[in-house]
PDB file of N, CA, C, O and CB in Angstrom:
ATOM      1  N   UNK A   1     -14.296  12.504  11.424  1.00  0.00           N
ATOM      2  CA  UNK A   1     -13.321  12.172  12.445  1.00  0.00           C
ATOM      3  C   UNK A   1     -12.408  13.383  12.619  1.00  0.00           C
ATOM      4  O   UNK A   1     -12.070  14.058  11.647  1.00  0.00           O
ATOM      5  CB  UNK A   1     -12.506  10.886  12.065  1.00  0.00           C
ATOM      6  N   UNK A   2     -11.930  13.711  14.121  1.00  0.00           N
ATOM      7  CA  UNK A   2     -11.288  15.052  14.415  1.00  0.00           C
ATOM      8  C   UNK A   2      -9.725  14.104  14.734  1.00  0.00           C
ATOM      9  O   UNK A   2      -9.779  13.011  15.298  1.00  0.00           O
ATOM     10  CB  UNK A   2     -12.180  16.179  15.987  1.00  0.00           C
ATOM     11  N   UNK A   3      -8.875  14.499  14.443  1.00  0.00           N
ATOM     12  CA  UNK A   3      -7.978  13.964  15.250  1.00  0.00           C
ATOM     13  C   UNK A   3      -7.237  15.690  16.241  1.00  0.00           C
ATOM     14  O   UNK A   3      -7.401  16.907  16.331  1.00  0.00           O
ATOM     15  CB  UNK A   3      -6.747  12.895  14.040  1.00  0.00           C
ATOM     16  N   UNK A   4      -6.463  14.617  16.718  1.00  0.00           N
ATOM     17  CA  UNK A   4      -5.682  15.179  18.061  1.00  0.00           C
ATOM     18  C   UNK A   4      -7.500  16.910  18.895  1.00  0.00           C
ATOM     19  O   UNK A   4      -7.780  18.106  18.816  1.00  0.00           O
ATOM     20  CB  UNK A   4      -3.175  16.366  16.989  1.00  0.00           C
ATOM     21  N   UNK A   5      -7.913  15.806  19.419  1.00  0.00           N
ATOM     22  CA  UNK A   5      -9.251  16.410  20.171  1.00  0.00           C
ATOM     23  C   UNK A   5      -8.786  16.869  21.232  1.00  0.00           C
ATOM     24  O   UNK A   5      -7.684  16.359  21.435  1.00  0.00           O
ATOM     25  CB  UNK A   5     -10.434  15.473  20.545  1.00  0.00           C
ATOM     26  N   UNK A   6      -9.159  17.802  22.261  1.00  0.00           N
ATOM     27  CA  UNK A   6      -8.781  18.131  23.629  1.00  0.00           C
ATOM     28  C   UNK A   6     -10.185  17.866  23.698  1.00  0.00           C
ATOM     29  O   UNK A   6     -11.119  18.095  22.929  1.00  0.00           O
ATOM     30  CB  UNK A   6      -8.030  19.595  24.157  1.00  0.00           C
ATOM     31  N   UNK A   7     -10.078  17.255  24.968  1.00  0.00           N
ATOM     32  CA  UNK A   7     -11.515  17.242  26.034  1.00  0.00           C
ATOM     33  C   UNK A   7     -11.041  17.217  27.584  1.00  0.00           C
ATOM     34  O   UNK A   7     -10.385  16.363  28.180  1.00  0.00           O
ATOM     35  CB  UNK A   7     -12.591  15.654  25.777  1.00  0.00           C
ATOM     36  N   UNK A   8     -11.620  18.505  28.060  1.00  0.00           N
ATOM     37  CA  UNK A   8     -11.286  19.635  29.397  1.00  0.00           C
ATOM     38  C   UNK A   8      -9.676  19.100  29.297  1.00  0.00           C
ATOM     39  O   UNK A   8      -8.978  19.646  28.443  1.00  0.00           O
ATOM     40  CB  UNK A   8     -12.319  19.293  31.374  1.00  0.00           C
ATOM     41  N   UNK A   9      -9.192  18.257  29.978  1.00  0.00           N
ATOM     42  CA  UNK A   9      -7.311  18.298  30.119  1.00  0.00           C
ATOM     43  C   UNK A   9      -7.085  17.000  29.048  1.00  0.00           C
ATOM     44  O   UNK A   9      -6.027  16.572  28.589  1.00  0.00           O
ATOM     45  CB  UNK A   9      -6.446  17.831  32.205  1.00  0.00           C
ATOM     46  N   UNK A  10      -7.553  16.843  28.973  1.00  0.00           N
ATOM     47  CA  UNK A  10      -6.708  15.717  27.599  1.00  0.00           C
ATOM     48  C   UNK A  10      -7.369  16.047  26.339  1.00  0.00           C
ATOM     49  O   UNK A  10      -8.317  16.659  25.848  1.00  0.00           O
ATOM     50  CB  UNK A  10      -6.962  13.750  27.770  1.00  0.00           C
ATOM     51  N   UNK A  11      -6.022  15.068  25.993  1.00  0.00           N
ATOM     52  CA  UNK A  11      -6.708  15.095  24.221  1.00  0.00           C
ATOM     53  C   UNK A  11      -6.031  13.646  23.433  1.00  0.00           C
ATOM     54  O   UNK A  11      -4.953  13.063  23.543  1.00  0.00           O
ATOM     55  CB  UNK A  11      -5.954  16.907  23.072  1.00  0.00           C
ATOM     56  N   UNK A  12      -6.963  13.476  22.804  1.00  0.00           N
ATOM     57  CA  UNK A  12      -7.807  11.868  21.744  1.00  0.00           C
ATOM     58  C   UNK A  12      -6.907  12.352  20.555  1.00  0.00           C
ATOM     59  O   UNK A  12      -7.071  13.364  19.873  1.00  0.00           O
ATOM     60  CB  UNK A  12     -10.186  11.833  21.180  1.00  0.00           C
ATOM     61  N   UNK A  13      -5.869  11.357  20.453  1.00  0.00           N
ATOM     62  CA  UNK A  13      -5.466  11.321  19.010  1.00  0.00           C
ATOM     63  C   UNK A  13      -6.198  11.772  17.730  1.00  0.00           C
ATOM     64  O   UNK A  13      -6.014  12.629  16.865  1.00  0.00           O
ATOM     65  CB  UNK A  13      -5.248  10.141  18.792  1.00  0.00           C
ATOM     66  N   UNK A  14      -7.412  10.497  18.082  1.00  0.00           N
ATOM     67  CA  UNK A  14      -8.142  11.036  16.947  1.00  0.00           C
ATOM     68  C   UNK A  14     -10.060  10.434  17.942  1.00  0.00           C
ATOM     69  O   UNK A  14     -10.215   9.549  18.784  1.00  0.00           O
ATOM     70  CB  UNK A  14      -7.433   9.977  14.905  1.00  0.00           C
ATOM     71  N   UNK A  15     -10.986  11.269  17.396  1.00  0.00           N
ATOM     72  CA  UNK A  15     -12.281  11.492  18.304  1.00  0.00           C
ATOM     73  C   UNK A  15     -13.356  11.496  16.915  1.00  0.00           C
ATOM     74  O   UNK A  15     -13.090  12.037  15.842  1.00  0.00           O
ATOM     75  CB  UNK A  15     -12.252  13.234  19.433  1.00  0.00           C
ATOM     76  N   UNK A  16     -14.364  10.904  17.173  1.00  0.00           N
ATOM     77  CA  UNK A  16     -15.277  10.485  16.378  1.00  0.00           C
ATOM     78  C   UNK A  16     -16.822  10.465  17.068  1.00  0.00           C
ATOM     79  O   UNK A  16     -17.189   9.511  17.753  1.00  0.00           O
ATOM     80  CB  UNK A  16     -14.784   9.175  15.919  1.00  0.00           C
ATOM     81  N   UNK A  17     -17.895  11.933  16.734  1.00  0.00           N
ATOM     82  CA  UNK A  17     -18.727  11.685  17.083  1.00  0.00           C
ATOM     83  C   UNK A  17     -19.923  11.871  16.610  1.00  0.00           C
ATOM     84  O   UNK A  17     -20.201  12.898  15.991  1.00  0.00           O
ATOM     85  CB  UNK A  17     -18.583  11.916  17.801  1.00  0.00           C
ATOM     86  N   UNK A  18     -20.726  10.984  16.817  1.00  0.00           N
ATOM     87  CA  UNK A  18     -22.047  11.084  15.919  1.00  0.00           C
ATOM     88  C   UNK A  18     -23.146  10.605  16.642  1.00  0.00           C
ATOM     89  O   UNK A  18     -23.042  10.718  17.864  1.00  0.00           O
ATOM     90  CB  UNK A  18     -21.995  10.267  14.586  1.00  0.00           C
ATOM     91  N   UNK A  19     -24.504   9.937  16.065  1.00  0.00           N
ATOM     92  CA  UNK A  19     -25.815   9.692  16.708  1.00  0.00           C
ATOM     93  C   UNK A  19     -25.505   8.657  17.637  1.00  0.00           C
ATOM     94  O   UNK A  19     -26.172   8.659  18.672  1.00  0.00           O
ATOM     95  CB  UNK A  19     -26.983   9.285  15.736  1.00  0.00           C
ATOM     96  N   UNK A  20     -24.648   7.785  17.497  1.00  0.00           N
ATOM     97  CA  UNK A  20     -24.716   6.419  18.230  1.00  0.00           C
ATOM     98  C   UNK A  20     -23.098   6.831  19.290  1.00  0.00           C
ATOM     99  O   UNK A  20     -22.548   5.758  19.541  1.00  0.00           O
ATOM    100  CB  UNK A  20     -24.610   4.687  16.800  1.00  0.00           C
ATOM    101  N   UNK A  21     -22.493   7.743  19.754  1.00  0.00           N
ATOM    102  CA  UNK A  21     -21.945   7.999  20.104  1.00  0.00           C
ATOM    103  C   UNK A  21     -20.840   8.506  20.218  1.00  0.00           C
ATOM    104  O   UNK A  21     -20.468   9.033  19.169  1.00  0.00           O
ATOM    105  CB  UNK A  21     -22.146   7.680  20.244  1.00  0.00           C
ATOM    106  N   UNK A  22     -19.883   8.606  21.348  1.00  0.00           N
ATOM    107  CA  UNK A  22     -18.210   9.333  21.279  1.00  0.00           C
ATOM    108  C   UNK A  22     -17.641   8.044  21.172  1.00  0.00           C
ATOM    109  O   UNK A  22     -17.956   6.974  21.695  1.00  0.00           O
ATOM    110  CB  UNK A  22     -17.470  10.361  22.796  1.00  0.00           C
ATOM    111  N   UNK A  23     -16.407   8.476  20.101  1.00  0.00           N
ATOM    112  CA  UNK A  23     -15.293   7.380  20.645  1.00  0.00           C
ATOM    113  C   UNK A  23     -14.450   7.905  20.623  1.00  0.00           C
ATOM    114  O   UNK A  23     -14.511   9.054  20.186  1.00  0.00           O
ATOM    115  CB  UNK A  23     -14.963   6.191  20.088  1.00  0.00           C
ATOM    116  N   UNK A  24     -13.265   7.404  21.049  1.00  0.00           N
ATOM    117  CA  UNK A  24     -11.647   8.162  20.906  1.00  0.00           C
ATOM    118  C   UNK A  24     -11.064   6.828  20.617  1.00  0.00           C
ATOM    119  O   UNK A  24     -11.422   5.716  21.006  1.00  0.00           O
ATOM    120  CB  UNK A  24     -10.805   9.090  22.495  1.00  0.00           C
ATOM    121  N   UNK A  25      -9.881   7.264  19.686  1.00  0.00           N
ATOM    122  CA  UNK A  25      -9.220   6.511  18.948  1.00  0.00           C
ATOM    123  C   UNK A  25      -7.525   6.970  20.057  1.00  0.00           C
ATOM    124  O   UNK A  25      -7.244   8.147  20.283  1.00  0.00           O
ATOM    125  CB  UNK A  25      -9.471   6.991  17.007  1.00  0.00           C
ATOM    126  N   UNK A  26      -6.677   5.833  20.561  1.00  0.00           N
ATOM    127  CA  UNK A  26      -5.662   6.239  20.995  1.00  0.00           C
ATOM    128  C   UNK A  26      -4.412   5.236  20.341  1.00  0.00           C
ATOM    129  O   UNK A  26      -4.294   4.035  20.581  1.00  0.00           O
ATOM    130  CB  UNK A  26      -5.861   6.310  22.483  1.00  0.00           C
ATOM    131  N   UNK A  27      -3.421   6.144  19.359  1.00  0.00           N
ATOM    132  CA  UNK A  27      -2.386   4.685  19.653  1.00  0.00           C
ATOM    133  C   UNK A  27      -1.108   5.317  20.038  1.00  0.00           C
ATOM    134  O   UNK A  27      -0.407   6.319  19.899  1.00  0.00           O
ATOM    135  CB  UNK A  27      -2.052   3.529  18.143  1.00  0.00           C
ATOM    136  N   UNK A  28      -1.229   3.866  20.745  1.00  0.00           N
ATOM    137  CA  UNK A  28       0.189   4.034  21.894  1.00  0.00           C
ATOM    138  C   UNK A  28       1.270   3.259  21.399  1.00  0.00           C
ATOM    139  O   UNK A  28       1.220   2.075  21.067  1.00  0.00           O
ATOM    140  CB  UNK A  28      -0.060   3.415  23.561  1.00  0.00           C
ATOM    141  N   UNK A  29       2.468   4.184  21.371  1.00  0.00           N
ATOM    142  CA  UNK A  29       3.732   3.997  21.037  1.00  0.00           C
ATOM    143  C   UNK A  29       4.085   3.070  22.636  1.00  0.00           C
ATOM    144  O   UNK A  29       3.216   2.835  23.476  1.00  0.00           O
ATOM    145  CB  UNK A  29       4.613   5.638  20.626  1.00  0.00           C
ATOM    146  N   UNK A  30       5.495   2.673  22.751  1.00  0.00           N
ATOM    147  CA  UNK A  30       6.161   2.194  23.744  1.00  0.00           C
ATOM    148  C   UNK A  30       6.344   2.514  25.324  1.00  0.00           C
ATOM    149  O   UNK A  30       6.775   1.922  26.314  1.00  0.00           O
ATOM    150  CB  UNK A  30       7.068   2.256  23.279  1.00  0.00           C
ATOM    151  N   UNK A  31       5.610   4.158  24.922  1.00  0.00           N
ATOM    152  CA  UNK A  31       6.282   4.971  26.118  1.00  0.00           C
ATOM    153  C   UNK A  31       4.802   4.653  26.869  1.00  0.00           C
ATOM    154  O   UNK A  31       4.514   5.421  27.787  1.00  0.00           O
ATOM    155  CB  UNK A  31       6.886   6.930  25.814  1.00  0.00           C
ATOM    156  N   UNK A  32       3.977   3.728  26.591  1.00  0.00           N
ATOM    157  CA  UNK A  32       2.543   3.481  27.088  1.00  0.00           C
ATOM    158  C   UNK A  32       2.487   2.418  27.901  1.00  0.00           C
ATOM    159  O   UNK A  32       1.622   2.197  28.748  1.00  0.00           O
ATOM    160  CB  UNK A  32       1.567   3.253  26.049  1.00  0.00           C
ATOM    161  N   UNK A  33       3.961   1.381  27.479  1.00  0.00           N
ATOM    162  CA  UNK A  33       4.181   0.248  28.776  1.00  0.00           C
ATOM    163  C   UNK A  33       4.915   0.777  29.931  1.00  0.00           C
ATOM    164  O   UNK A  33       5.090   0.180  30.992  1.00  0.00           O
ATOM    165  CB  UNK A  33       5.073  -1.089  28.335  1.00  0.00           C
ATOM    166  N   UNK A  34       5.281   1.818  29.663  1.00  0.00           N
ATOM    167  CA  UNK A  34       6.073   2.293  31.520  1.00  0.00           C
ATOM    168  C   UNK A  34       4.814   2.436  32.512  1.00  0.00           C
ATOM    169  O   UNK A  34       3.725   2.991  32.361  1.00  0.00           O
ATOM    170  CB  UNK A  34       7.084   4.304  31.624  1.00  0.00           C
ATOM    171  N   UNK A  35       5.406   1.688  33.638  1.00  0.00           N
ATOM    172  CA  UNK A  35       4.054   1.807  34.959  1.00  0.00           C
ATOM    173  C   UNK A  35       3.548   2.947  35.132  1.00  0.00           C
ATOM    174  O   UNK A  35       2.397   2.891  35.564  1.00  0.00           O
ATOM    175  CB  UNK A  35       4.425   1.511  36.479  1.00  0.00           C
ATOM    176  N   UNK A  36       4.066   4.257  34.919  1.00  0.00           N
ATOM    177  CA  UNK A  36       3.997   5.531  35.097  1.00  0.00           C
ATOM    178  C   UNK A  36       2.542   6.038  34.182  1.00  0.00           C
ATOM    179  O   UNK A  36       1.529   6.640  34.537  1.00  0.00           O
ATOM    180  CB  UNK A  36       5.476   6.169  34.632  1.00  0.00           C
ATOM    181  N   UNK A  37       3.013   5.449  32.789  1.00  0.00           N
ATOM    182  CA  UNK A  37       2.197   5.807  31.661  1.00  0.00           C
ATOM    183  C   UNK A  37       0.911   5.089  31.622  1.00  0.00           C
ATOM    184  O   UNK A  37      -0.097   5.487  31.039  1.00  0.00           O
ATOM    185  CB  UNK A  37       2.908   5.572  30.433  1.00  0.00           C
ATOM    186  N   UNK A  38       1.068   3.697  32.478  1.00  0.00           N
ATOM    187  CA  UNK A  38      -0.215   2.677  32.129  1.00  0.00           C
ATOM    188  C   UNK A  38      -1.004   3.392  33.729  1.00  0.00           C
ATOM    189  O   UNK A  38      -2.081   3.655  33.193  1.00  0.00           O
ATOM    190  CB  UNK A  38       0.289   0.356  32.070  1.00  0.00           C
ATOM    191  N   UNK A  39      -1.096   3.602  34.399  1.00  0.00           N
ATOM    192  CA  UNK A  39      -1.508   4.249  35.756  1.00  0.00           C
ATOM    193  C   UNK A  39      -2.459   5.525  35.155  1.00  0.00           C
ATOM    194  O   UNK A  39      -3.666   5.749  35.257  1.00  0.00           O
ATOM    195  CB  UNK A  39       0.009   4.825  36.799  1.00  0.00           C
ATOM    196  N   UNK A  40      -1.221   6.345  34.401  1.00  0.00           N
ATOM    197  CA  UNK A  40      -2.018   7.436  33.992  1.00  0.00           C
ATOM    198  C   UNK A  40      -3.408   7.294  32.817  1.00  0.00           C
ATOM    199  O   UNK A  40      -4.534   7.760  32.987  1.00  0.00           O
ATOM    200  CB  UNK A  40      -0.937   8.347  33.446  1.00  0.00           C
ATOM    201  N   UNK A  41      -2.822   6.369  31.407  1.00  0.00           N
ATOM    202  CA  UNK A  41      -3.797   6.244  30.551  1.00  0.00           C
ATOM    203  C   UNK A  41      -4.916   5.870  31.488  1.00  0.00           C
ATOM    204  O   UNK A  41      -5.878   6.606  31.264  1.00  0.00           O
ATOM    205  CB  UNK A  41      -3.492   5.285  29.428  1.00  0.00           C
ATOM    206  N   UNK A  42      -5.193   4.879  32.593  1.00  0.00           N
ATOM    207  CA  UNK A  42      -6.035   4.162  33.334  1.00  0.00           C
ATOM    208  C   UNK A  42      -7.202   5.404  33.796  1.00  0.00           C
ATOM    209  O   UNK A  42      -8.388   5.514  33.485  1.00  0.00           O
ATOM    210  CB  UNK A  42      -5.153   3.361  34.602  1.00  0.00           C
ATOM    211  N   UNK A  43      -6.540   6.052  34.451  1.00  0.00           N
ATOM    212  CA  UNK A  43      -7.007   7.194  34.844  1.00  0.00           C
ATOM    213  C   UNK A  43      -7.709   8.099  33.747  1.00  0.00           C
ATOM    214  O   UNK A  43      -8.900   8.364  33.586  1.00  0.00           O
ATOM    215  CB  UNK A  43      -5.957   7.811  35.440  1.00  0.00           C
ATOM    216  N   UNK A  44      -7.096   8.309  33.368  1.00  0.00           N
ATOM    217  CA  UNK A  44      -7.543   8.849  31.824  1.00  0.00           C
ATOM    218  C   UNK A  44      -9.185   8.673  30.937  1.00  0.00           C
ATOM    219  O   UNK A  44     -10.169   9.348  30.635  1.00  0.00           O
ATOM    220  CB  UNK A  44      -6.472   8.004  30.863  1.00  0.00           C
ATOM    221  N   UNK A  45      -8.538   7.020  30.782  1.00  0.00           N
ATOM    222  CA  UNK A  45      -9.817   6.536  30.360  1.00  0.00           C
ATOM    223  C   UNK A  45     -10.647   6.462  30.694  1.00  0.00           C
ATOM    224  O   UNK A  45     -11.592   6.680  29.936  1.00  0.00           O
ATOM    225  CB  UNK A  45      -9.983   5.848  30.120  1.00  0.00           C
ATOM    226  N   UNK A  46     -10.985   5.940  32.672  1.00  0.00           N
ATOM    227  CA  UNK A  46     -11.667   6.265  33.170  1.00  0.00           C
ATOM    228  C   UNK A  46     -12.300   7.356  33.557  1.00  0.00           C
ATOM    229  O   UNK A  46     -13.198   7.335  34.399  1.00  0.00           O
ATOM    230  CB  UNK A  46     -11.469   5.890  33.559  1.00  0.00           C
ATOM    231  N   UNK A  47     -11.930   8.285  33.039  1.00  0.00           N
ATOM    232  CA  UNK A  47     -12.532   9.829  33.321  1.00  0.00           C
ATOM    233  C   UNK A  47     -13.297   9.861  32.136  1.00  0.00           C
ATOM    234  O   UNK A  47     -14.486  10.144  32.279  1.00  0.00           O
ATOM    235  CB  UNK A  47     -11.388  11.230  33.444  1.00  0.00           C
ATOM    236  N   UNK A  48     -12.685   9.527  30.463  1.00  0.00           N
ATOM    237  CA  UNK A  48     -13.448   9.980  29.489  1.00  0.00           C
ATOM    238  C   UNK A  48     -14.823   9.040  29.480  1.00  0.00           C
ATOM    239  O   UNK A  48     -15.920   9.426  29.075  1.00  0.00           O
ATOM    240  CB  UNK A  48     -12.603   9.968  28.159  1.00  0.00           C
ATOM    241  N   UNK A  49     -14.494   7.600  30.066  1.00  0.00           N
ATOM    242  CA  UNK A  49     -15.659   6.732  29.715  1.00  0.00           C
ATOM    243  C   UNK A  49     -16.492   7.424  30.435  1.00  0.00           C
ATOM    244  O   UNK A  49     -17.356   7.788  29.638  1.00  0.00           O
ATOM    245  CB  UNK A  49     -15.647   5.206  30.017  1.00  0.00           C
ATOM    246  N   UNK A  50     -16.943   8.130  32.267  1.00  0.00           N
ATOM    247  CA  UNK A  50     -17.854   8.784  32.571  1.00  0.00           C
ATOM    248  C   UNK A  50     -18.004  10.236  31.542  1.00  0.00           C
ATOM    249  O   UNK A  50     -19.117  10.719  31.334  1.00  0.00           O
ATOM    250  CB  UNK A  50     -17.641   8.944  34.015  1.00  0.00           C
ATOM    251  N   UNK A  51     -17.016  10.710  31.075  1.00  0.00           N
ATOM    252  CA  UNK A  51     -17.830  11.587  30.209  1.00  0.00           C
ATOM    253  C   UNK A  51     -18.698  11.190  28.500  1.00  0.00           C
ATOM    254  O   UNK A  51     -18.906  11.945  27.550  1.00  0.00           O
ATOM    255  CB  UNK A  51     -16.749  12.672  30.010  1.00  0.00           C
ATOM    256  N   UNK A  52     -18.987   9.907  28.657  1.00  0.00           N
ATOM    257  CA  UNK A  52     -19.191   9.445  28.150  1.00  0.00           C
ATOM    258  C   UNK A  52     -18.889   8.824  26.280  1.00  0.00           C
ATOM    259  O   UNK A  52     -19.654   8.566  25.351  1.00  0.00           O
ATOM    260  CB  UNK A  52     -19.790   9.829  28.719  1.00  0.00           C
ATOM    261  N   UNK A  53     -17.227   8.791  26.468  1.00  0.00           N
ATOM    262  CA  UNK A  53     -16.415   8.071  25.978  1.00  0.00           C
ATOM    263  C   UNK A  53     -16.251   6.466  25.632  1.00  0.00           C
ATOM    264  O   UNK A  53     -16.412   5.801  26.655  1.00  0.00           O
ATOM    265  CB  UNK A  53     -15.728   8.413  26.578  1.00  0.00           C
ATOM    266  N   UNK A  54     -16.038   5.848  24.731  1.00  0.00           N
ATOM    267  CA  UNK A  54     -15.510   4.386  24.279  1.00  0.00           C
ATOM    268  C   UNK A  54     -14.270   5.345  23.928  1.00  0.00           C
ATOM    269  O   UNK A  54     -14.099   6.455  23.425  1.00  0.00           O
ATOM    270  CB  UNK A  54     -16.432   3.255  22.860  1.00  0.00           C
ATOM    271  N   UNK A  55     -13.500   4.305  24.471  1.00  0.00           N
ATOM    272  CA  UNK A  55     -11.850   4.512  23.824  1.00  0.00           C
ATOM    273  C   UNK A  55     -11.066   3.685  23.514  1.00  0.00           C
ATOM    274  O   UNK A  55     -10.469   3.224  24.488  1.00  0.00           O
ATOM    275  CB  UNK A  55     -10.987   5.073  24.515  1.00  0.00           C
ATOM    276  N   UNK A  56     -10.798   3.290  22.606  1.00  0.00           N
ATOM    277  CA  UNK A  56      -9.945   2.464  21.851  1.00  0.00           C
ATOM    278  C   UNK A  56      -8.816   2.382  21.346  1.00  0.00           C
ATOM    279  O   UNK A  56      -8.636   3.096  20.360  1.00  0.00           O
ATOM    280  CB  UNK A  56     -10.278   2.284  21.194  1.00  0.00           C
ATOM    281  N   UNK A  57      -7.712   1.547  21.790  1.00  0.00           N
ATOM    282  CA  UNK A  57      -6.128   1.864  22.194  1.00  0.00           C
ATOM    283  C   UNK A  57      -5.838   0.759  21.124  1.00  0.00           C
ATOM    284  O   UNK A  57      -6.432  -0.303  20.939  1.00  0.00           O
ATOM    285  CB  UNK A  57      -5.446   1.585  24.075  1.00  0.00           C
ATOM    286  N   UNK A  58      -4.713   1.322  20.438  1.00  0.00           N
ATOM    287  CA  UNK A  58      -4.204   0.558  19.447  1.00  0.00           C
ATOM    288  C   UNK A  58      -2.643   0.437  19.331  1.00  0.00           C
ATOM    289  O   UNK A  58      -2.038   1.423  18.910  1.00  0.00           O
ATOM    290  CB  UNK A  58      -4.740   1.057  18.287  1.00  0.00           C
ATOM    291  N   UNK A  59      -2.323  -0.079  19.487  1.00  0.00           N
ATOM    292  CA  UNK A  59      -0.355  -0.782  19.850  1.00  0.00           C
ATOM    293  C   UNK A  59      -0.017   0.349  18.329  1.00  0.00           C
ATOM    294  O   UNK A  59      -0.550   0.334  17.219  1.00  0.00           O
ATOM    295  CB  UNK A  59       0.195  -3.609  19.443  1.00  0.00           C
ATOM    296  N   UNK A  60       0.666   0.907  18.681  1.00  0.00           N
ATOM    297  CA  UNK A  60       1.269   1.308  17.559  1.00  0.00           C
ATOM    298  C   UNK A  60       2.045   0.077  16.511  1.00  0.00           C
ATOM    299  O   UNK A  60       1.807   0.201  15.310  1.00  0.00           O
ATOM    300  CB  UNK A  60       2.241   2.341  18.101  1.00  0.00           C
ATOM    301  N   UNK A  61       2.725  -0.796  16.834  1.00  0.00           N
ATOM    302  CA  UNK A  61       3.123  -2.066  16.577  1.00  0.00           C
ATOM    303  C   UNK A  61       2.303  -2.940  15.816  1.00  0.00           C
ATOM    304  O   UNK A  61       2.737  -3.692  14.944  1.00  0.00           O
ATOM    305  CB  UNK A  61       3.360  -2.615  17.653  1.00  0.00           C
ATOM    306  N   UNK A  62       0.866  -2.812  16.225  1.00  0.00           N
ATOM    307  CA  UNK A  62      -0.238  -3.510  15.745  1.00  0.00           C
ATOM    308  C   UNK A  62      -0.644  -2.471  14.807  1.00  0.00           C
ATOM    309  O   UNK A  62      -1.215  -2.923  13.815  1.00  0.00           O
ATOM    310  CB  UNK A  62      -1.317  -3.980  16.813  1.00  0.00           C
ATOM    311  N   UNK A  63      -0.522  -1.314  14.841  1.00  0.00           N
ATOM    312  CA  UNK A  63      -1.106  -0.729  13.484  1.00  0.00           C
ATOM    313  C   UNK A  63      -0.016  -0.464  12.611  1.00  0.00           C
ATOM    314  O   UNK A  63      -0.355  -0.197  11.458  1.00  0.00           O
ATOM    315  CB  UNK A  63      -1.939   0.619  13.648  1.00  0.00           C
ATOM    316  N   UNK A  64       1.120  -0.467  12.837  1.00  0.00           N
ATOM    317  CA  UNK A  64       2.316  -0.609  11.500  1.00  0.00           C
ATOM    318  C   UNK A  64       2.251  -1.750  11.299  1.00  0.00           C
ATOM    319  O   UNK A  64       3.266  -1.817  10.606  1.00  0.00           O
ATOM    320  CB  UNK A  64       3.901  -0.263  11.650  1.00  0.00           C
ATOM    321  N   UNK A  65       1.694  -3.285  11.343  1.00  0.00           N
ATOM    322  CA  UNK A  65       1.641  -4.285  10.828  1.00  0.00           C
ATOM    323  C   UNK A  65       0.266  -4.623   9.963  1.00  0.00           C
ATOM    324  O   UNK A  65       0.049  -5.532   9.163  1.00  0.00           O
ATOM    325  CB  UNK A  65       1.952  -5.056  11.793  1.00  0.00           C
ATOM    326  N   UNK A  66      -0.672  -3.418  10.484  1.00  0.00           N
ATOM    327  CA  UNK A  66      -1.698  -3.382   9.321  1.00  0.00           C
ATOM    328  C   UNK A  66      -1.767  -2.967   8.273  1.00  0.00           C
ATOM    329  O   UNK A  66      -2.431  -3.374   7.319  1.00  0.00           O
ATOM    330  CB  UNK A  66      -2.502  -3.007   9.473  1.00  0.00           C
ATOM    331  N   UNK A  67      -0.706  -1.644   8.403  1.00  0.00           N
ATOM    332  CA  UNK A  67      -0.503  -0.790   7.555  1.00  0.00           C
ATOM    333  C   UNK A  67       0.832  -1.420   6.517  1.00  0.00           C
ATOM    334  O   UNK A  67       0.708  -1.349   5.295  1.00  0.00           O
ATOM    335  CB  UNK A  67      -0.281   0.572   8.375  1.00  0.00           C
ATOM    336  N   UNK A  68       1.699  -1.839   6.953  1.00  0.00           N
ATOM    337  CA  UNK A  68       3.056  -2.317   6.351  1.00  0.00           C
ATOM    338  C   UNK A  68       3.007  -3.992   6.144  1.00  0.00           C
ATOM    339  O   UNK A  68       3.745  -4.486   5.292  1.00  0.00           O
ATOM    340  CB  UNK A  68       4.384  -1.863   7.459  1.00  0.00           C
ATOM    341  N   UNK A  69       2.283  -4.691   6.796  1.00  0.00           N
ATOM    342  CA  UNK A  69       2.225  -6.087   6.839  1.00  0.00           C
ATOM    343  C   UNK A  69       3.080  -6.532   8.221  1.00  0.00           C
ATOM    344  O   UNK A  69       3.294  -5.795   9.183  1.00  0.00           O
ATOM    345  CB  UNK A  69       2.841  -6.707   5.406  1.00  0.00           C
ATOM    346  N   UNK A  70       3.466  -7.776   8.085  1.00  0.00           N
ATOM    347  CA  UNK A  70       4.083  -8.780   9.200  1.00  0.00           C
ATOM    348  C   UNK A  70       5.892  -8.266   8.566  1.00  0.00           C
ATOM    349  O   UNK A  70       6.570  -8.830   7.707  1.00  0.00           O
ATOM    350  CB  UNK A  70       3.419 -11.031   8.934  1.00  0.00           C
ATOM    351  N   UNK A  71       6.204  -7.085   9.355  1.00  0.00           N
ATOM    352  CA  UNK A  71       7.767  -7.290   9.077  1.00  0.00           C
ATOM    353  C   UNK A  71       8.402  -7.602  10.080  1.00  0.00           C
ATOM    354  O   UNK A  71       9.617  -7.790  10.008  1.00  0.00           O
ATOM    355  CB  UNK A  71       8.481  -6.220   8.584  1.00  0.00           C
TER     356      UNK A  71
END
């Protein structure tokens, strides 16, 4: 696993690739619910999935409660 990947103008937190495929790993802090930010990730994703991308978005919120528990 690579983290923080550039691919052509973006870049994957963290990017994982092997025989069965690409994925990108993304987690999004708060600044990912502004309309501004959800428009753009949209865009985004849809560009990496034709470059043939899975991308997988993870609440930052939801992964400090995996990591730390239910606080």
């Amino acid at each position: 696993m690579t983290a923080m990947k550039t691919i052509d103008k973006y870049c994957l937190d963290f990017a994982y690739v092997d025989e069965q495929g690409k994925r990108g790993i993304e987690i999004d802090g708060g600044q990912h619910l502004l309309p501004e930010a959800i428009e753009h990730d949209r865009i985004r994703d849809e560009w990496l999935t034709k470059q043939g991308w899975i991308i997988y978005r993870i609440p930052v919120k939801k992964l400090d409660s995996l990591i730390y528990g239910n606080k």
